[in-house]
PDB file of N, CA, C, O and CB in Angstrom:
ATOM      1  N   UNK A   1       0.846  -1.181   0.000  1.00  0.00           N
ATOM      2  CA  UNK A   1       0.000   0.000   0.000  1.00  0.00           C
ATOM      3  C   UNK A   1       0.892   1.245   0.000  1.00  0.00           C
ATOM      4  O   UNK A   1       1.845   1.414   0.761  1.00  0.00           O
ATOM      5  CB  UNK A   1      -0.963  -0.003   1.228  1.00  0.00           C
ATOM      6  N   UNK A   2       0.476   2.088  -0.933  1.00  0.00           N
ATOM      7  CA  UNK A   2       1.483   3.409  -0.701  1.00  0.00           C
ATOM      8  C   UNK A   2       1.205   4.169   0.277  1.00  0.00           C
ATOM      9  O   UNK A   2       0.143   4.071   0.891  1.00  0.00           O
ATOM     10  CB  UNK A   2       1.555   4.360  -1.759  1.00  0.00           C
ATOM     11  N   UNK A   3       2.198   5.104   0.582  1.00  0.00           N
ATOM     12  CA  UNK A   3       2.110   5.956   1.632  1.00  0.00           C
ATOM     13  C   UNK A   3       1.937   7.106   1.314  1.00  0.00           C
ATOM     14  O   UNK A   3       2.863   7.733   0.797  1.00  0.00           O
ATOM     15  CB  UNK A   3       3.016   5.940   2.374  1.00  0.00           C
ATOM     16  N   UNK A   4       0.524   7.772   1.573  1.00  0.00           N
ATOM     17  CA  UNK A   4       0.074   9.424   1.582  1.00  0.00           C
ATOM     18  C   UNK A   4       0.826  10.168   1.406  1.00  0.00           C
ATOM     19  O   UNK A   4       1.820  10.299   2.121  1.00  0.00           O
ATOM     20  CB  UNK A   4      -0.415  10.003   2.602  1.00  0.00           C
ATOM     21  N   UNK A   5       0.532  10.958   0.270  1.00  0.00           N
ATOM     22  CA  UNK A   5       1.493  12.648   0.599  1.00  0.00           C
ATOM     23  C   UNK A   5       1.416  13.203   1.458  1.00  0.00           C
ATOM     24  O   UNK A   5       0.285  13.577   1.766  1.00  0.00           O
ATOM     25  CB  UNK A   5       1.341  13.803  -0.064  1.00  0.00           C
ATOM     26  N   UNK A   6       2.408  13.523   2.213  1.00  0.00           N
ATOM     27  CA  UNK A   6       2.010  14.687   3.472  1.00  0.00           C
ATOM     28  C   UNK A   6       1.974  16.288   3.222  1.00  0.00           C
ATOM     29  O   UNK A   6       2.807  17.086   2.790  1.00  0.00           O
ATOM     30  CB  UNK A   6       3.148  14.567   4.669  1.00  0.00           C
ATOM     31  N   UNK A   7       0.476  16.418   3.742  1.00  0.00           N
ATOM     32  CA  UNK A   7       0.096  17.729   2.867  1.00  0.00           C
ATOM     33  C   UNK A   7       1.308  18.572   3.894  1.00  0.00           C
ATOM     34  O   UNK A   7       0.541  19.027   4.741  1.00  0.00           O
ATOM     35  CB  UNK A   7      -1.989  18.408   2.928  1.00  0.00           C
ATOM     36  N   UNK A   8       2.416  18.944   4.230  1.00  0.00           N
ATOM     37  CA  UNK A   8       2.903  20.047   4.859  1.00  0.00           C
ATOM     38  C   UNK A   8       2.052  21.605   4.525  1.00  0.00           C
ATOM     39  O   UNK A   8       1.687  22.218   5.528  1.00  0.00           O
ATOM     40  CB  UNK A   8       4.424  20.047   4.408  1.00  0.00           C
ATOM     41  N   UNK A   9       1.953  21.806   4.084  1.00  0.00           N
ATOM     42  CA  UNK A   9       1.131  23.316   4.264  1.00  0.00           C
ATOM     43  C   UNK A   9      -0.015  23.362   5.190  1.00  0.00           C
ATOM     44  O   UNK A   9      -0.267  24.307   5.936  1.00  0.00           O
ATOM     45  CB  UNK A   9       0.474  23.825   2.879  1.00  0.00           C
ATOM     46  N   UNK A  10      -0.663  22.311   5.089  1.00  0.00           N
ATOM     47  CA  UNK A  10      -1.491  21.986   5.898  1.00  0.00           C
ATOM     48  C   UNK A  10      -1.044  21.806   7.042  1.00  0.00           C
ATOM     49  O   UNK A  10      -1.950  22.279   7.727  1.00  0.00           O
ATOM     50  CB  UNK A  10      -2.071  21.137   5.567  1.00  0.00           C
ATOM     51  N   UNK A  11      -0.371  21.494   7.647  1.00  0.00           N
ATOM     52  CA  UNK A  11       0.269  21.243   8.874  1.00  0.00           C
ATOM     53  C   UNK A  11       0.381  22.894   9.276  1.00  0.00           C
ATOM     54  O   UNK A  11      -0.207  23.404  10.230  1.00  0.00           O
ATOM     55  CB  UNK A  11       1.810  20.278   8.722  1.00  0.00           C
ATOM     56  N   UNK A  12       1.102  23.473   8.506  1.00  0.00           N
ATOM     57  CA  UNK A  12       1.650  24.977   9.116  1.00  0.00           C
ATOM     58  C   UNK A  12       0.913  25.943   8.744  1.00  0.00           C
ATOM     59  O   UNK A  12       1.358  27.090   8.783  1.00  0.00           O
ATOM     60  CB  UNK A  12       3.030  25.453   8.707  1.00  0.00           C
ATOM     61  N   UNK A  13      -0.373  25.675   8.306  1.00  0.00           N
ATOM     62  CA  UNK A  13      -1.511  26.287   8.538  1.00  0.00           C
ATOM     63  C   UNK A  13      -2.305  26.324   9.637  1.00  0.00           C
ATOM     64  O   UNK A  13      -2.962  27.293  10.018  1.00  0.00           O
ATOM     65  CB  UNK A  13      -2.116  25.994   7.816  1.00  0.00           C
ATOM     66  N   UNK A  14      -2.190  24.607  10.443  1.00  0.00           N
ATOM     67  CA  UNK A  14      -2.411  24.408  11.437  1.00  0.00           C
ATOM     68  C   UNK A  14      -1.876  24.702  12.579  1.00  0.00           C
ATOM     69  O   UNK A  14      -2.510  24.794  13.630  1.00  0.00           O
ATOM     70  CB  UNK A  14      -2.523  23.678  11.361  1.00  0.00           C
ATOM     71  N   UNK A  15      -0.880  24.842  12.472  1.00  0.00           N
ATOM     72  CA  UNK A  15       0.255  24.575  13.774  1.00  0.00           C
ATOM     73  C   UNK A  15       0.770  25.956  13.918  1.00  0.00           C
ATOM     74  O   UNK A  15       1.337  26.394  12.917  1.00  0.00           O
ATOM     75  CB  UNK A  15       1.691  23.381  13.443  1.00  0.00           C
ATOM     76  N   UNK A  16       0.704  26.632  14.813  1.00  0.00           N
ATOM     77  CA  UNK A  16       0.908  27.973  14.966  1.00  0.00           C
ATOM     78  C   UNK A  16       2.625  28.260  15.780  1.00  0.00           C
ATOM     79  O   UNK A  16       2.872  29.444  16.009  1.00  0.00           O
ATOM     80  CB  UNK A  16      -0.515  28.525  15.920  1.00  0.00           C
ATOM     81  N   UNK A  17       3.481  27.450  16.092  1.00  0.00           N
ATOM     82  CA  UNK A  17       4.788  27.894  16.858  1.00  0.00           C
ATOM     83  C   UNK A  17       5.109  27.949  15.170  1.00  0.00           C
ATOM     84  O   UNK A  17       4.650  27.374  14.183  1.00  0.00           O
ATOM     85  CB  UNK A  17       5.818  26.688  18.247  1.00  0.00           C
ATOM     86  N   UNK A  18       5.890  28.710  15.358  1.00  0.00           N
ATOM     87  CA  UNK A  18       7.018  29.166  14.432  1.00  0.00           C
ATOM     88  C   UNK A  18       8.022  28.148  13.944  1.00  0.00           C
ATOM     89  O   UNK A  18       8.805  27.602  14.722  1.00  0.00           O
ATOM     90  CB  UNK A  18       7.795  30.198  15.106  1.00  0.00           C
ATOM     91  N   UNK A  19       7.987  27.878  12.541  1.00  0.00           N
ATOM     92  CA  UNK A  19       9.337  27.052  12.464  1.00  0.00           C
ATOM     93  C   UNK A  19       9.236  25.223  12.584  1.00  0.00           C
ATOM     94  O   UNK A  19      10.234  24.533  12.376  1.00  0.00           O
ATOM     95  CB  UNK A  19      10.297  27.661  13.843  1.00  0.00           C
ATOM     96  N   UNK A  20       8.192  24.757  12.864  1.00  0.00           N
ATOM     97  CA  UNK A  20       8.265  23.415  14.136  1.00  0.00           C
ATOM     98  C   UNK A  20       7.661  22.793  12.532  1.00  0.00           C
ATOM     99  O   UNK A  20       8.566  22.087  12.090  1.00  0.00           O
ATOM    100  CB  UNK A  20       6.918  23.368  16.226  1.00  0.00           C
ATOM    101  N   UNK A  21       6.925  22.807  11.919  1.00  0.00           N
ATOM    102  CA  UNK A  21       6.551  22.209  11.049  1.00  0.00           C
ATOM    103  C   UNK A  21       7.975  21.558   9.861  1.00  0.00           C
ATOM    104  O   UNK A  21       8.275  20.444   9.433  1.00  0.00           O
ATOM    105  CB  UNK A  21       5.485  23.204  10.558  1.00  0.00           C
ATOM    106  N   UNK A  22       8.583  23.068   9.682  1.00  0.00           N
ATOM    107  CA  UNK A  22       9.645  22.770   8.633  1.00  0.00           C
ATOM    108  C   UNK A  22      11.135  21.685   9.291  1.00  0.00           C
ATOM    109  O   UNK A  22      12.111  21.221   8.703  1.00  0.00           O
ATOM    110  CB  UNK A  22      10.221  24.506   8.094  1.00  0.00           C
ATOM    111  N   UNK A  23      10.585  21.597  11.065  1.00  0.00           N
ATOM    112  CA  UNK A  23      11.749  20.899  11.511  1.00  0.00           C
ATOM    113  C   UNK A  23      11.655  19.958  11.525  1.00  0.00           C
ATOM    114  O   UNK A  23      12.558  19.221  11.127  1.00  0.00           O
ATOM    115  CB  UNK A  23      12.222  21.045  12.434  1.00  0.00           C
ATOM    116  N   UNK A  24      10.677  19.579  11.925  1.00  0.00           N
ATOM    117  CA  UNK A  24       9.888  18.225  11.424  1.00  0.00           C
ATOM    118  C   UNK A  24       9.803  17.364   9.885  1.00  0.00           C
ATOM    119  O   UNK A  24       9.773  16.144   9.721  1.00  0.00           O
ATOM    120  CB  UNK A  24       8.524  18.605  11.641  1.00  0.00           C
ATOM    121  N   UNK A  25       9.782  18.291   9.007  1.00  0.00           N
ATOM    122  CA  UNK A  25      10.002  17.641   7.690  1.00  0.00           C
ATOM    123  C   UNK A  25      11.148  17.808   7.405  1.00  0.00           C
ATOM    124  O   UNK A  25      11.619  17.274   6.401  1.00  0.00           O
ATOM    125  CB  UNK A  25       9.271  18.025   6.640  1.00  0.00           C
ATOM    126  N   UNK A  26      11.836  18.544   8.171  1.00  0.00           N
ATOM    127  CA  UNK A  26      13.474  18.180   8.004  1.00  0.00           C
ATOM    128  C   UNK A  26      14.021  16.730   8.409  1.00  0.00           C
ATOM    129  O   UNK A  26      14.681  15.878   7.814  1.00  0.00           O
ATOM    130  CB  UNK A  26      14.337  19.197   8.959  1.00  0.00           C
ATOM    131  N   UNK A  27      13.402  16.837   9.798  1.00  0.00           N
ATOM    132  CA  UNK A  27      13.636  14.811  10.015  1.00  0.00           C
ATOM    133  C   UNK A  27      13.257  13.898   9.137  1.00  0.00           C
ATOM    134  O   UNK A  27      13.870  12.987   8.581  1.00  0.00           O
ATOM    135  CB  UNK A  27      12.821  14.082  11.186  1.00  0.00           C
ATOM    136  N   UNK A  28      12.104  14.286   9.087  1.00  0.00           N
ATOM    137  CA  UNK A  28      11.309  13.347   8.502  1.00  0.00           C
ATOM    138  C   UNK A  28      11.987  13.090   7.189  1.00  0.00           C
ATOM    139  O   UNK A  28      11.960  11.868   7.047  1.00  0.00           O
ATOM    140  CB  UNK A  28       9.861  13.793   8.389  1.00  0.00           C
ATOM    141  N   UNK A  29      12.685  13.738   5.981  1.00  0.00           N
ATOM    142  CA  UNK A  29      12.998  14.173   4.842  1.00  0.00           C
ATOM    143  C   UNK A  29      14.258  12.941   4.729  1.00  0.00           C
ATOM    144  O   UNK A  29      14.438  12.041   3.909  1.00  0.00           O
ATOM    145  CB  UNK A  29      13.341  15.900   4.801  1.00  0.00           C
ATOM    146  N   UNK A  30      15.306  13.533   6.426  1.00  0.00           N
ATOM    147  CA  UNK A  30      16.468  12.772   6.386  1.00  0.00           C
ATOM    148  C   UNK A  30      16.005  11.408   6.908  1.00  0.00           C
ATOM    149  O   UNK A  30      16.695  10.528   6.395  1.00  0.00           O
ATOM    150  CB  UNK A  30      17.640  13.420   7.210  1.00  0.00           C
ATOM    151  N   UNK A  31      15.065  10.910   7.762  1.00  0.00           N
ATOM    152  CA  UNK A  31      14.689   9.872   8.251  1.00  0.00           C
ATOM    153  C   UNK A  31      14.405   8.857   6.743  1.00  0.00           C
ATOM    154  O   UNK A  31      14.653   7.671   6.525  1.00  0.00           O
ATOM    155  CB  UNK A  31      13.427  10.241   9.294  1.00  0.00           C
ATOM    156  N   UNK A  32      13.956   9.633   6.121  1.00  0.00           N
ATOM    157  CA  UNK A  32      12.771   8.715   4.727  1.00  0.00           C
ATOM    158  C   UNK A  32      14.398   8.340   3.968  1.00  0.00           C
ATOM    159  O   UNK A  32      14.656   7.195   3.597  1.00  0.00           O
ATOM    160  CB  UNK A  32      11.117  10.244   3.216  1.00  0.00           C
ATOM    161  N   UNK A  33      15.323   9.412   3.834  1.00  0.00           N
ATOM    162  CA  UNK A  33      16.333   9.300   2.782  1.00  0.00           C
ATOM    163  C   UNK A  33      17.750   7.947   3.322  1.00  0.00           C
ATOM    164  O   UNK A  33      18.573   7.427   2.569  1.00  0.00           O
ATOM    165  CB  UNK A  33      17.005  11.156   2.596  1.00  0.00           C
ATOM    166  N   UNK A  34      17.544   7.666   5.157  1.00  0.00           N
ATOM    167  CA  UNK A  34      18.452   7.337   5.470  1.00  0.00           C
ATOM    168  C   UNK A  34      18.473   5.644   4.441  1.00  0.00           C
ATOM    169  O   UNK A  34      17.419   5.284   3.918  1.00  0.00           O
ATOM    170  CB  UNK A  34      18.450   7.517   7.095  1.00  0.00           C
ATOM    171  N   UNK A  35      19.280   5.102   4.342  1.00  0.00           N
ATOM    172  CA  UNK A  35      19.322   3.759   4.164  1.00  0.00           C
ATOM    173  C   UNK A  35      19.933   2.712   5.364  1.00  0.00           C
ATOM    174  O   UNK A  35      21.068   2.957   5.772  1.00  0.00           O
ATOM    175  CB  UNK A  35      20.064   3.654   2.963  1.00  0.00           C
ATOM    176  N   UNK A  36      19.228   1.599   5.910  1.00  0.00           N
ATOM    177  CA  UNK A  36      19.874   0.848   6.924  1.00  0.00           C
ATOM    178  C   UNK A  36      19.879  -0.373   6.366  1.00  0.00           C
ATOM    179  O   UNK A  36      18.981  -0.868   5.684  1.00  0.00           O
ATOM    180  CB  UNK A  36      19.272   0.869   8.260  1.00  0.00           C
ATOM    181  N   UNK A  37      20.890  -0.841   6.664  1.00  0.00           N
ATOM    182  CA  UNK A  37      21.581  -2.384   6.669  1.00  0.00           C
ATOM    183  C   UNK A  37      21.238  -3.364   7.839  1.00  0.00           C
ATOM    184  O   UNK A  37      21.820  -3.314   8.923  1.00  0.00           O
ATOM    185  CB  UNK A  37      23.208  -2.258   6.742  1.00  0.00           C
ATOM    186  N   UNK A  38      20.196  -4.307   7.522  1.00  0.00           N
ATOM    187  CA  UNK A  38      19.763  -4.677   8.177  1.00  0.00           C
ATOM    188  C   UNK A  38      20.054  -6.402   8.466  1.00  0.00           C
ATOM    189  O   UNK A  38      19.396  -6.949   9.351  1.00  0.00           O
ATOM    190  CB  UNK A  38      18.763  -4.138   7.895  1.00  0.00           C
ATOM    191  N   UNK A  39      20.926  -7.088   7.781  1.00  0.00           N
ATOM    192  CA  UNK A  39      21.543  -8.112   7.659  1.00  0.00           C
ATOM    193  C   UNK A  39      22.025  -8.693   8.937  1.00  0.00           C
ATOM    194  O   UNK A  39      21.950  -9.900   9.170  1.00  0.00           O
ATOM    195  CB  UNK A  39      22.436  -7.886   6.819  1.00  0.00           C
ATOM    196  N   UNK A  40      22.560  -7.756   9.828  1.00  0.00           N
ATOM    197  CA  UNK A  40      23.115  -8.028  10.753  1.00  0.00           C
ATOM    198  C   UNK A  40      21.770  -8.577  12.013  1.00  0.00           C
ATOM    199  O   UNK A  40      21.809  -9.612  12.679  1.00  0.00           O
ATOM    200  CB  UNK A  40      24.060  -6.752  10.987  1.00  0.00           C
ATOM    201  N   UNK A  41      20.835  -7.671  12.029  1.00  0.00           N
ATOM    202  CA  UNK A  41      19.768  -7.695  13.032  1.00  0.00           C
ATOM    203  C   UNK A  41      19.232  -9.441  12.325  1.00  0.00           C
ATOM    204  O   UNK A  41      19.314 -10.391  13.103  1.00  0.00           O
ATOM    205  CB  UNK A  41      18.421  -6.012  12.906  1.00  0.00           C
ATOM    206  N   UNK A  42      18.838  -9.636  11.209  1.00  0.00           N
ATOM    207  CA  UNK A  42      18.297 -10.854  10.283  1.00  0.00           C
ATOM    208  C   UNK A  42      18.726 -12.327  11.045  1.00  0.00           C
ATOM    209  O   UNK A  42      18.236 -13.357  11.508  1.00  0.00           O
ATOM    210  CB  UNK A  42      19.094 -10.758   8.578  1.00  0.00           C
ATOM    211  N   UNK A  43      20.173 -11.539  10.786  1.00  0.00           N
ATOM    212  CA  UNK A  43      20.930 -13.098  11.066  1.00  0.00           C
ATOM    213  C   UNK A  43      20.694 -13.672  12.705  1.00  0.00           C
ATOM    214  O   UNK A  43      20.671 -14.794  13.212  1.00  0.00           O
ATOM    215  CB  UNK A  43      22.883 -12.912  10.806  1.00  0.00           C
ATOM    216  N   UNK A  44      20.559 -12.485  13.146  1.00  0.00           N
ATOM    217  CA  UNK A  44      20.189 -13.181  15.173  1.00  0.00           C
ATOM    218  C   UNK A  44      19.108 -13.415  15.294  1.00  0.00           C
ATOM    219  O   UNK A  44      18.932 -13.860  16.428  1.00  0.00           O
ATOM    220  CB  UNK A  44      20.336 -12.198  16.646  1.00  0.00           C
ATOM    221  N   UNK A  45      17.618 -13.340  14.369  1.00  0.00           N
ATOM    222  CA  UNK A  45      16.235 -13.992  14.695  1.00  0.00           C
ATOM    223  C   UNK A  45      16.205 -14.901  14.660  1.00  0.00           C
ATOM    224  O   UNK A  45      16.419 -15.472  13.591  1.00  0.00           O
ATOM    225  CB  UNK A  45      15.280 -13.837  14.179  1.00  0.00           C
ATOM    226  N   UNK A  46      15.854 -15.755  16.072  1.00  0.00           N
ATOM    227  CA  UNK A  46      15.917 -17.417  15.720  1.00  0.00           C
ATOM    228  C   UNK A  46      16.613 -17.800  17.000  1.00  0.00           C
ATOM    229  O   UNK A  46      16.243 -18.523  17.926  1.00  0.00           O
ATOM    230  CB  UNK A  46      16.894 -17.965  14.168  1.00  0.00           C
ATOM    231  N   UNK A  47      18.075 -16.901  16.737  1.00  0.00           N
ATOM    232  CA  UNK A  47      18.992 -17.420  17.930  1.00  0.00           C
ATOM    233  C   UNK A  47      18.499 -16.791  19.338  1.00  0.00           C
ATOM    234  O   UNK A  47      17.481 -16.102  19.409  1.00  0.00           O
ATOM    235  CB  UNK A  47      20.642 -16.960  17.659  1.00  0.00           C
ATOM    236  N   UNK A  48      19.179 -17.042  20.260  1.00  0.00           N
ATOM    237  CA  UNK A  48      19.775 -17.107  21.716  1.00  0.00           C
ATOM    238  C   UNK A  48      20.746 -17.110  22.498  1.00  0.00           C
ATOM    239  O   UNK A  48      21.269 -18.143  22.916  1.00  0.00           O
ATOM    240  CB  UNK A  48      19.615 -17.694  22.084  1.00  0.00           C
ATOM    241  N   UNK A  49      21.117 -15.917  22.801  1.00  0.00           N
ATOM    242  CA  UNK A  49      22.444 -16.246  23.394  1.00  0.00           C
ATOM    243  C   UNK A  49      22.338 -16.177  24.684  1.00  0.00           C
ATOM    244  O   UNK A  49      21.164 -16.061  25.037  1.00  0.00           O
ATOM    245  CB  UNK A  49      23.525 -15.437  23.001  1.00  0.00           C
ATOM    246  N   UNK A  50      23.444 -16.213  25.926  1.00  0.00           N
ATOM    247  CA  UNK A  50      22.399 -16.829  27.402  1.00  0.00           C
ATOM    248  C   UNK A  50      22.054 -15.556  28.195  1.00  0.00           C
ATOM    249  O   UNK A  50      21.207 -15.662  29.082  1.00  0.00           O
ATOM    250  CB  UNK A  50      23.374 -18.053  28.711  1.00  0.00           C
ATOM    251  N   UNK A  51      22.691 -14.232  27.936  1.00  0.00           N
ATOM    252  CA  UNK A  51      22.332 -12.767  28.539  1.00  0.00           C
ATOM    253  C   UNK A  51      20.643 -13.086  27.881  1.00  0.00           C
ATOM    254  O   UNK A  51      19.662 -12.872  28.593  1.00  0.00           O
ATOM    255  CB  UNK A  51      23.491 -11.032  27.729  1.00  0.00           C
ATOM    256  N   UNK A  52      20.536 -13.519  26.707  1.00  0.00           N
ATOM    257  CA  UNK A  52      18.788 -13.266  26.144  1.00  0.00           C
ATOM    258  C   UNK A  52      18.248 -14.093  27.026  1.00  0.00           C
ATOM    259  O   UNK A  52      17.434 -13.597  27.806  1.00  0.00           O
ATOM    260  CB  UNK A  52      18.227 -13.750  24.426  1.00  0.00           C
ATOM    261  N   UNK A  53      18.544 -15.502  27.129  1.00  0.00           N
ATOM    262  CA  UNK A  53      17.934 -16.532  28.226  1.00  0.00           C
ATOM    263  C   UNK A  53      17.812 -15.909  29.244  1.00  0.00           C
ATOM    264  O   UNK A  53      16.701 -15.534  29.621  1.00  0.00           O
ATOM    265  CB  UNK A  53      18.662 -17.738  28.593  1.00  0.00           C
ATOM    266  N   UNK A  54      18.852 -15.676  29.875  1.00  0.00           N
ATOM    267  CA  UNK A  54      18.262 -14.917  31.188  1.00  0.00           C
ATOM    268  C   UNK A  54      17.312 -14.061  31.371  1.00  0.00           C
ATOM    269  O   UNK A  54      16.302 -14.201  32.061  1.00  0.00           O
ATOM    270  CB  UNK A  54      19.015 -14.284  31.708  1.00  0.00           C
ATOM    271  N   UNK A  55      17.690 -13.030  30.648  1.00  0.00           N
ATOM    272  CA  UNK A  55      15.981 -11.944  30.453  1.00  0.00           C
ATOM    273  C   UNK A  55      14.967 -12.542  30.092  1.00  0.00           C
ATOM    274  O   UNK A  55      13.868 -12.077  30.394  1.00  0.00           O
ATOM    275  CB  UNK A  55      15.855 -10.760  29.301  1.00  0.00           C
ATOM    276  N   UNK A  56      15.076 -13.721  29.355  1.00  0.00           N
ATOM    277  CA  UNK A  56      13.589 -14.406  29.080  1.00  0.00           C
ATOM    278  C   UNK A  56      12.832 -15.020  30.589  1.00  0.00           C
ATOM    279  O   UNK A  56      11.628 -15.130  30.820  1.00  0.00           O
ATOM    280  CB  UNK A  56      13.854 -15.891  27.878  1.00  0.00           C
ATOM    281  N   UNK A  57      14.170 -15.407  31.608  1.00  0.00           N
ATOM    282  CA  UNK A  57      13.444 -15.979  32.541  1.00  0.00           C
ATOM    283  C   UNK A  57      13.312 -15.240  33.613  1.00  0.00           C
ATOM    284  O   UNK A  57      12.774 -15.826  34.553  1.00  0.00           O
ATOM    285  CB  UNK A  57      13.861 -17.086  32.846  1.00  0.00           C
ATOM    286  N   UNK A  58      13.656 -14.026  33.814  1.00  0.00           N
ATOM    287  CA  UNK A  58      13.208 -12.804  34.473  1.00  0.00           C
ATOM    288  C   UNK A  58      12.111 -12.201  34.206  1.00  0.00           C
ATOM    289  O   UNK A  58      11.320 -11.821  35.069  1.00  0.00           O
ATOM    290  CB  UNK A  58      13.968 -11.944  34.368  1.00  0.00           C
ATOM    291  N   UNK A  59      11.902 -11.999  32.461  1.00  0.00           N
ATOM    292  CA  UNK A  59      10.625 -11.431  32.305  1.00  0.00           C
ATOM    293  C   UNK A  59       9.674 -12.416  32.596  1.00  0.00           C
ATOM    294  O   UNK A  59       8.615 -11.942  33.007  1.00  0.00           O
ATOM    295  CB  UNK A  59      10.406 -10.880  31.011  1.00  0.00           C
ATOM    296  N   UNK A  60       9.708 -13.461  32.526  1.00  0.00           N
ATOM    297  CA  UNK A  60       8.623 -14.895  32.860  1.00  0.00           C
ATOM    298  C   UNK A  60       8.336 -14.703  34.239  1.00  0.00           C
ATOM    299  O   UNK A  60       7.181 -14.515  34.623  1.00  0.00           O
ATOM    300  CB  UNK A  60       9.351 -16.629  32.665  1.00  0.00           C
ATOM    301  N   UNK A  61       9.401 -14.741  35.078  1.00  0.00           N
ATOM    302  CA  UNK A  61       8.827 -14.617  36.501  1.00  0.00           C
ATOM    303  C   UNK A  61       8.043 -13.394  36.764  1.00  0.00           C
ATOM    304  O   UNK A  61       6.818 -13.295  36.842  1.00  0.00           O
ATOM    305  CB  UNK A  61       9.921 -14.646  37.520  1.00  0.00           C
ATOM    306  N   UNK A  62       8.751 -12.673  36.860  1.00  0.00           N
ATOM    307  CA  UNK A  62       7.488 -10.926  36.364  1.00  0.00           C
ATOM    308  C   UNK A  62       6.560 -10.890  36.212  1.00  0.00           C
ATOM    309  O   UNK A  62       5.744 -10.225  36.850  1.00  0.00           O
ATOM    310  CB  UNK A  62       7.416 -10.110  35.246  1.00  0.00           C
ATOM    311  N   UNK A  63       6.245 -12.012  34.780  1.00  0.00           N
ATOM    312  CA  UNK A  63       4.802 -11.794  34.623  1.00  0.00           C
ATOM    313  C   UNK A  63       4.070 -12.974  35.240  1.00  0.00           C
ATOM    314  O   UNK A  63       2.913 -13.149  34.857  1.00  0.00           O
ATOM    315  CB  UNK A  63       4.407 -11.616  33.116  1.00  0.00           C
ATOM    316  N   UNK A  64       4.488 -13.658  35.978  1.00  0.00           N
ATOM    317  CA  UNK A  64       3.682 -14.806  36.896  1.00  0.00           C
ATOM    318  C   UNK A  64       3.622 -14.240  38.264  1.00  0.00           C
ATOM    319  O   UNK A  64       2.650 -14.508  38.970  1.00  0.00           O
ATOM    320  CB  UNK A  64       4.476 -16.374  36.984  1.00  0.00           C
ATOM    321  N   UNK A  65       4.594 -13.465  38.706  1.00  0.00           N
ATOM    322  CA  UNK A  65       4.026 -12.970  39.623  1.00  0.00           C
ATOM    323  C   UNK A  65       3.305 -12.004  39.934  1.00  0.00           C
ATOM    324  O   UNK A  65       2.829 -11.916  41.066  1.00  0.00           O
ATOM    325  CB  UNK A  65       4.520 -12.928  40.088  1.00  0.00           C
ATOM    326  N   UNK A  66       3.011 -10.774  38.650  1.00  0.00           N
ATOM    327  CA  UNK A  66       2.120 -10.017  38.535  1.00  0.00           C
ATOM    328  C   UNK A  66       0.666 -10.669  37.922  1.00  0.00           C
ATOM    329  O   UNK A  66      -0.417 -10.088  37.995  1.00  0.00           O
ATOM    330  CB  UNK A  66       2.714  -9.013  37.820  1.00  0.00           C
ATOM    331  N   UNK A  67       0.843 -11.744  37.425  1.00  0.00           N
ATOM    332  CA  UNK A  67      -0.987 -12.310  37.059  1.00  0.00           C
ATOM    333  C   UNK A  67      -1.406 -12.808  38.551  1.00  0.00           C
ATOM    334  O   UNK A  67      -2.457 -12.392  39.038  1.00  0.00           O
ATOM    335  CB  UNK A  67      -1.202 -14.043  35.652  1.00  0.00           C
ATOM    336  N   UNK A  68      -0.417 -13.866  39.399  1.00  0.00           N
ATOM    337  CA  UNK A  68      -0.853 -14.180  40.260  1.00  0.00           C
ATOM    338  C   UNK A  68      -1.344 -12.927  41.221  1.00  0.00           C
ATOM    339  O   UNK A  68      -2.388 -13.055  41.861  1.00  0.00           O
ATOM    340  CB  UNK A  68      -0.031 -15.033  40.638  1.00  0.00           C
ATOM    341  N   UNK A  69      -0.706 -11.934  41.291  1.00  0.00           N
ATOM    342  CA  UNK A  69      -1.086 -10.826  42.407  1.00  0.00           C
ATOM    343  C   UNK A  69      -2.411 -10.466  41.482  1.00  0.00           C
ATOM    344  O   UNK A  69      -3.471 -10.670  42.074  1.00  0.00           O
ATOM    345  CB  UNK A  69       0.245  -9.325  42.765  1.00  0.00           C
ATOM    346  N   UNK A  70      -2.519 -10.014  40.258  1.00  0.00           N
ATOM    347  CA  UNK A  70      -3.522  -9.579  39.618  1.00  0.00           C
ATOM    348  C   UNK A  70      -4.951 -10.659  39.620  1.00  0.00           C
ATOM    349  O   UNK A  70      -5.977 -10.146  39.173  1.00  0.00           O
ATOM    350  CB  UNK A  70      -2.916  -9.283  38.259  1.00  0.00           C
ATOM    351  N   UNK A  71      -5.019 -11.754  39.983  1.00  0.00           N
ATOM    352  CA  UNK A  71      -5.944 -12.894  40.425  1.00  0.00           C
ATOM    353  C   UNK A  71      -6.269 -12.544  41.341  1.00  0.00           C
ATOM    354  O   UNK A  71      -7.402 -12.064  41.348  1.00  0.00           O
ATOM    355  CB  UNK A  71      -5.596 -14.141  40.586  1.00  0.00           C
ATOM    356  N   UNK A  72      -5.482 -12.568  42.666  1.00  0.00           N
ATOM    357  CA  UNK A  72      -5.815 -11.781  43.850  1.00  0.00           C
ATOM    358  C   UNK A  72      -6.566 -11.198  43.631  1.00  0.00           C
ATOM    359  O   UNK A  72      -7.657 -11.726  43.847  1.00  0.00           O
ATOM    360  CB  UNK A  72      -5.096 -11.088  44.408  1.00  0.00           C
ATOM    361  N   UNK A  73      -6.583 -10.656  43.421  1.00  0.00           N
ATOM    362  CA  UNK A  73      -7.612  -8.739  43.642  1.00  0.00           C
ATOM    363  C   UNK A  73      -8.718  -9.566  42.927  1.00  0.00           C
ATOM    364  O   UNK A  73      -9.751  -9.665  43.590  1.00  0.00           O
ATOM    365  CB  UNK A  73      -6.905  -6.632  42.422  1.00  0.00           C
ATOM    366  N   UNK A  74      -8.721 -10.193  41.687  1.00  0.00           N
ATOM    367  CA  UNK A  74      -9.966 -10.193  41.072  1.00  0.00           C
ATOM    368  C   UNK A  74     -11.088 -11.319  41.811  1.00  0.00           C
ATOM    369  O   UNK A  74     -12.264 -11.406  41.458  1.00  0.00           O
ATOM    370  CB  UNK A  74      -9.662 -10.523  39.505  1.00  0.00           C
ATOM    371  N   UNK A  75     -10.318 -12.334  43.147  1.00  0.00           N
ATOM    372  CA  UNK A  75     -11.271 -12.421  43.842  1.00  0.00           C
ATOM    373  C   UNK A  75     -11.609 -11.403  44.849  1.00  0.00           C
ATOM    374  O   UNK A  75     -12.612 -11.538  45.549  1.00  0.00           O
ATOM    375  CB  UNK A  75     -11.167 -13.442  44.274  1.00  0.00           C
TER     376      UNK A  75
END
């Protein structure tokens, strides 16, 4: 699906601070133009290394002990 023109005039018709519109499509301009290499992020979906294990079993306990407290209450 393509992505909308962004009416900018419209914006700074709207938007009354000074300036904030054109800074914004300044990011936005360099954001759209950047190119990223993404090969690197690709190749680690899937894996595990044991700093990730660990956070997996920290966030697990976390959330068992916040459903169990959250049961609580709901009797």
């Amino acid at each position: 699906m393509p992505r909308q023109k962004i009416n900018w005039d419209q914006y700074k018709e709207d938007i009354h601070t000074e300036g904030v519109v054109d800074k914004i499509r300044a990011k936005y301009d360099g954001f759209m133009a950047s190119e990223y290499h993404v090969d690197g992020a690709i190749s680690k979906v899937g894996t595990q290394n044991e700093q990730i294990a660990k956070l997996d079993v920290l966030m697990q306990y976390n959330y068992e002990l916040w459903h169990v407290h959250y049961m609580m209450h709901l009797r």
